[in-house]
C-alpha positions as CSV (number, residue, x, y, z in Angstrom):
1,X,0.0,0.0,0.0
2,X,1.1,3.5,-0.9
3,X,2.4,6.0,1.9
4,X,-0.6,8.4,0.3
5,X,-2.9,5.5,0.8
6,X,-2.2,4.7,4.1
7,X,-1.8,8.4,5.0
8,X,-5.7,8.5,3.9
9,X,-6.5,5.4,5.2
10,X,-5.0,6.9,8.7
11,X,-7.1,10.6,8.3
12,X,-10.3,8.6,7.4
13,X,-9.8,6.8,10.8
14,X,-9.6,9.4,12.9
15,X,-11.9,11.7,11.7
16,X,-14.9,9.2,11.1
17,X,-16.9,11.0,13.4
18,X,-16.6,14.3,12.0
19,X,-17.0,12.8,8.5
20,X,-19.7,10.9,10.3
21,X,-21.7,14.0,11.4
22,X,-21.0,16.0,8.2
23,X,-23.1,13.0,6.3
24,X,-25.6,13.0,8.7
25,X,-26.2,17.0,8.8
26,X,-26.1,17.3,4.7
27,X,-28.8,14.4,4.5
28,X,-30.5,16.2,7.1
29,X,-30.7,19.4,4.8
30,X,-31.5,17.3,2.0
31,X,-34.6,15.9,3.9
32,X,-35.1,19.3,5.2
33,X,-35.0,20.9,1.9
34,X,-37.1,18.0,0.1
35,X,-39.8,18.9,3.3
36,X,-39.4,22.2,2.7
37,X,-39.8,21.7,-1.1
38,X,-43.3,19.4,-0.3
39,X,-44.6,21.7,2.3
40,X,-44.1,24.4,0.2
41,X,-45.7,22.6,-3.0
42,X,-48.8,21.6,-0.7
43,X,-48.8,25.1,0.4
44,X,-49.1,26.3,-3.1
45,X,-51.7,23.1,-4.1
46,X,-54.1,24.3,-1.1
47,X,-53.7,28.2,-2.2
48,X,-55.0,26.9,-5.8
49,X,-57.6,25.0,-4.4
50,X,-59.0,28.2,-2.2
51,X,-58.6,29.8,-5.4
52,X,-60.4,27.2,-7.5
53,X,-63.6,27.6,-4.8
54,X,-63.7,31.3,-5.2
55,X,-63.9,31.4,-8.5
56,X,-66.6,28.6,-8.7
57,X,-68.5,30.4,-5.7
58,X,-67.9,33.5,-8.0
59,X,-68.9,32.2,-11.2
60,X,-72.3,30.6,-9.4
61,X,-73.4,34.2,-8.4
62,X,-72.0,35.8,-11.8
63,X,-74.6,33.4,-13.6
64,X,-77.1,33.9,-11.0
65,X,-77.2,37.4,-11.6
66,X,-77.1,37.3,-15.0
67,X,-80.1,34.9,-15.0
68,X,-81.8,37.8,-12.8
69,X,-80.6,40.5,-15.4
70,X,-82.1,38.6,-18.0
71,X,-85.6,38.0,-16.4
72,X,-85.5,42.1,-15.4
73,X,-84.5,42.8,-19.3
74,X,-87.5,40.5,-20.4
75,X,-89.7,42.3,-17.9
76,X,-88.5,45.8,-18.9
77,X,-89.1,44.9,-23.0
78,X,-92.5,43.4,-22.2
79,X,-93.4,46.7,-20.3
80,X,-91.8,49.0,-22.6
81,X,-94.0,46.9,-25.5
82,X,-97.4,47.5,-23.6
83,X,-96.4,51.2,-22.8
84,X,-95.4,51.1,-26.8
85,X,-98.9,49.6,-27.4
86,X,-100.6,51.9,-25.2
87,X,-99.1,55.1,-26.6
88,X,-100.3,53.8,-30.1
89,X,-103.8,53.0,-29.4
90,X,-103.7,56.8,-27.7
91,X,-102.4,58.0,-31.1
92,X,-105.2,56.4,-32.9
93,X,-108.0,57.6,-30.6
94,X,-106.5,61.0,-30.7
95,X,-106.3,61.0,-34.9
96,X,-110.2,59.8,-35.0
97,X,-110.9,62.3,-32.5
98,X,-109.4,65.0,-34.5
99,X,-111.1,63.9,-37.7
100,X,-114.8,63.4,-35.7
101,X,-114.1,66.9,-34.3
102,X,-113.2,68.4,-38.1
103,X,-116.5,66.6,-39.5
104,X,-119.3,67.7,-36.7
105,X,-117.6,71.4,-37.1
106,X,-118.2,71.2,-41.0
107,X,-121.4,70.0,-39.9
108,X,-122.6,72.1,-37.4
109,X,-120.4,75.6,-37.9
110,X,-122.3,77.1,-35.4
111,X,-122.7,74.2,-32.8
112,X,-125.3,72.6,-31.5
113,X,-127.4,73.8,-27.8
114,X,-125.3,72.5,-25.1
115,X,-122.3,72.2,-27.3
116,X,-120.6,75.5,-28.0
117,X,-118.3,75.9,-31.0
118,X,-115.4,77.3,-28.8
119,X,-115.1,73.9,-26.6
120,X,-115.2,71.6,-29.7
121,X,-112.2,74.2,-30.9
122,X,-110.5,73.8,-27.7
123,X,-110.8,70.3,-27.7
124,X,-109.8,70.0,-31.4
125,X,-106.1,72.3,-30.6
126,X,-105.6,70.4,-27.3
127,X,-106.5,66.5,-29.2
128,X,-104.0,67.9,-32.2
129,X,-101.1,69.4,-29.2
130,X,-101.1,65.8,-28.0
131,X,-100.6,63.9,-31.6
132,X,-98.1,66.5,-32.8
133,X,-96.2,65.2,-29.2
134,X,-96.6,61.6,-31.0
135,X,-95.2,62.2,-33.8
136,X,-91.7,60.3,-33.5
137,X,-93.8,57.2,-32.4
138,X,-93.7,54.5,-34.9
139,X,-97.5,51.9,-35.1
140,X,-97.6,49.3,-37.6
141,X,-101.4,50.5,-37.9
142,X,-103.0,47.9,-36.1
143,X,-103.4,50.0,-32.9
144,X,-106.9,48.3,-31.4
145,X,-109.6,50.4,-31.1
């Protein structure tokens, strides 16, 4: 055996302990590190899984409200129709209004007793006020009588 071997050998032997304990402590970091490493992968894998619920919880009350938007917008076009249907049977009263006013004046130029020519005026400006405040309003024509 070489002098180098045996010198080795001999500095081996006597500091087996302290080799011994230097083994020891670097597994221990190894473990430590490979815990710390898991913990901090479980750590991250329970963050994701808060964050998974939050945004299911969150995208439950997103499609409930949407679902309630939707039933409010349905509401609000079915009201806006009737009001839309309303305003256009209005307009049609209003227009034979106007036109029974114009005929019983042609009629009767001086009015009848009772029925002064002045109020069927009146009536006639305030009847024609109100459709000339119509007149962006769009019917199809089939306003019910």
């Amino acid at each position: 055996m070489s002098a180098f071997r045996r010198g080795l050998g001999n500095w081996l032997y006597s500091h087996r302990f302290t080799i011994l304990v230097v083994l020891v402590l670097v597994a221990l970091a190894f473990s430590g590190y490979s815990s710390y490493k898991s913990r901090q992968t479980s750590l991250s894998a329970n963050v994701t899984a808060t964050q998974s619920k939050v945004i299911a919880k969150v995208s439950i009350r997103t499609s409930r409200s949407t679902a309630k938007l939707a039933r409010e917008n349905r509401k609000l076009i079915r009201d806006g129709q009737q009001a839309h249907d309303v305003l256009c049977i209005f307009k049609s009263k209003l227009k034979r209004d106007i036109r029974a006013s114009q005929d019983f004046l042609r009629e009767h130029p001086e009015g009848i007793p009772g029925i002064p020519v002045a109020l069927i005026a009146k009536s006639l400006s305030d009847n024609k006020r109100d459709l000339r405040s119509l007149k962006g309003l769009k019917c199809d024509g089939n306003a019910l009588s």
